[in-house]
N, C-alpha and C positions, 0 to 999 in steps of 0.2 A: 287384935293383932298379935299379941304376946303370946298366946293360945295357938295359934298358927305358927308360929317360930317353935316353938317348944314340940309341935308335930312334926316338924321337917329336921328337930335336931335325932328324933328317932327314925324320923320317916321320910328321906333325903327325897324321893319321889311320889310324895301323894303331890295328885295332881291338883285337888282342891283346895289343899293348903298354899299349894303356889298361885292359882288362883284368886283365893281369896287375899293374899298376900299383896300380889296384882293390882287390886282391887283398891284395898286401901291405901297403898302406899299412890297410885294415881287420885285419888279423893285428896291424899295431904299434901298433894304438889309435887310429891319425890318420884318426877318422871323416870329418872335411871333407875332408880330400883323396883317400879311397876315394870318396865321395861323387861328388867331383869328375871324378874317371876315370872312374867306373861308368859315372856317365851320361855319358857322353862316349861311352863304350862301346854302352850301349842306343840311340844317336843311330845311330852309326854300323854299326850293325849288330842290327837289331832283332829280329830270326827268328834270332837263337842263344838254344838254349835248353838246351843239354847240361848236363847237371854244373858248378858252375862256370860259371852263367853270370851276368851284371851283376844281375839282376832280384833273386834270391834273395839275394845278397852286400848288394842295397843294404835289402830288406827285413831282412834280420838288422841292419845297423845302424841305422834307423829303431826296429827294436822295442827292442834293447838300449838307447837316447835317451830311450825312452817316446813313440815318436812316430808311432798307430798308424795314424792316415789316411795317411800318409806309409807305411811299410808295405803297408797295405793296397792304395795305389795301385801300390805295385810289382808287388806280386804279384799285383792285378787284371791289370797289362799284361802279367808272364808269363803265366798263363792265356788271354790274344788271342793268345799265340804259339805257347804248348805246349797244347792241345783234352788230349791222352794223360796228362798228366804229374797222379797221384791225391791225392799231399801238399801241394802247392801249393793247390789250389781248397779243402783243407782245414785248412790254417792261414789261410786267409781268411776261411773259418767261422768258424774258432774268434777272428780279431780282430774280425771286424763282430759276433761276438757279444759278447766284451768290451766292444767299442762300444754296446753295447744296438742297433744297427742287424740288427735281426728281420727285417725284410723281404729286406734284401739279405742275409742271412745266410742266410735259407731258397732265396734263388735262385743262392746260389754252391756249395750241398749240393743242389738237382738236379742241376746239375753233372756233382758229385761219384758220385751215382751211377751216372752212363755208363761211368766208370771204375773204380768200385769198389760194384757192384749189391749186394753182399752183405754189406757191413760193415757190424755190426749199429750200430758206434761214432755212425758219418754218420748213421742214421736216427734216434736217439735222439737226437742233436742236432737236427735236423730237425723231429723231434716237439716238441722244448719252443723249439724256437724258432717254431712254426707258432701253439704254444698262449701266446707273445707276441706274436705279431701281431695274432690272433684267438681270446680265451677261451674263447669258448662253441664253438668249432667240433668238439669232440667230442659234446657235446648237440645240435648242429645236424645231424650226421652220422646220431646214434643217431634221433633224430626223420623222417628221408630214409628210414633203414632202415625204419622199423615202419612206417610209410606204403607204401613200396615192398611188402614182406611182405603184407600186407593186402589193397592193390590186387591182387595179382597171386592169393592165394588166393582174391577176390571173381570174380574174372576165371574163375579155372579153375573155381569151383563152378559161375558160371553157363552156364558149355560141356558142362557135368555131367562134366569131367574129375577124377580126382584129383589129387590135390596137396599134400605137404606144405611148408611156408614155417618156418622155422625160423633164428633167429639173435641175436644181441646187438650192440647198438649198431649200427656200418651193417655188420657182417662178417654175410651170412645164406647160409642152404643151403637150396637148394629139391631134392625128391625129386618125380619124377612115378612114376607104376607105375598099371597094370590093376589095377581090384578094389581094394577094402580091404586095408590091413594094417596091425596092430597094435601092430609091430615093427618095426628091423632087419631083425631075420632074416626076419621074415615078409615085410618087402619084398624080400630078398635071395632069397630064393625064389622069391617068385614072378615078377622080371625076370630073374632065371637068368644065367648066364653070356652076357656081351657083350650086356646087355638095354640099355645105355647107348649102344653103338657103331651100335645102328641108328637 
């Protein structure tokens, strides 16, 4: 630490000194004066975003404070630096949703999925924070769906194509095929191998 002070007494704006200054002075508990460097540090160097960098060090001690807008706004400003980086845009979900803030909770978990498309964790957060936003939008969904199914089977009856319309809530599966059938299998039949790809 002492090594770092005597950099800054020459060298008012290295940014690694303030940094690593940051750094320890949060290890020893002296949150205001990690505080104080970080953001000294995020001034002077904004687009560092590696391991260890000011944004995450100052969000840890914001939240360990109780201090979540504070927090939050750190690691909103790492996310404008790091677009890649899949933990970060998701412990901001998870503080804007402690925050009760729904809205910006569900737009910091789209995000999230460009980075991590498959984590089933993000979407179920996603999901109950959408259905705080907006209650009824699984009933509004399913209503879209059997409208849509219906429109489109009125549709193909009257072309005299067939057509089955098939689904729950707004998830639906439409089947076309020649001719009647009764079945799966009897539609599998009867459009035959690669009866889809034409």
């Amino acid at each position: 630490k002492e090594a770092w002070l005597e950099i800054l007494k020459t060298q008012p704006n290295d940014f690694f000194a303030h940094l690593r200054l940051g750094a320890e002075y949060k290890k020893e508990g002296d949150a205001d004066r990690a505080l104080e460097h970080l953001k000294r540090a995020a001034e002077l160097f904004p687009f560092y975003s590696a391991s260890g960098n000011p944004y995450e060090f100052m969000a840890d001690i914001y939240e360990a404070r109780g201090q979540k807008e504070e927090a939050a706004a750190a690691l909103q400003a790492f996310t404008r630096v790091n677009e890649t980086n899949a933990d970060a845009p998701a412990r901001l979900a998870h503080l804007r949703l402690g925050m009760k803030d729904w809205k910006s909770a569900v737009e910091v978990l789209k995000q999230c999925f460009y980075a991590q498309p498959f984590d089933a964790s993000l979407h179920r957060l996603a999901g109950d924070a959408a259905i705080s936003v907006e209650p009824d939008v699984f009933e509004r969904l399913a209503r879209q769906g059997d409208r849509l199914r219906s429109g489109l089977a009125a549709r193909f009856r009257r072309a005299g194509l067939t057509m089955q319309a098939s689904g729950v809530g707004s998830m639906s599966s439409l089947q076309f095929f020649v001719g009647a059938a009764r079945n799966y299998r009897e539609f599998h039949l009867k459009s035959g191998p690669g009866y889809l790809q034409r």
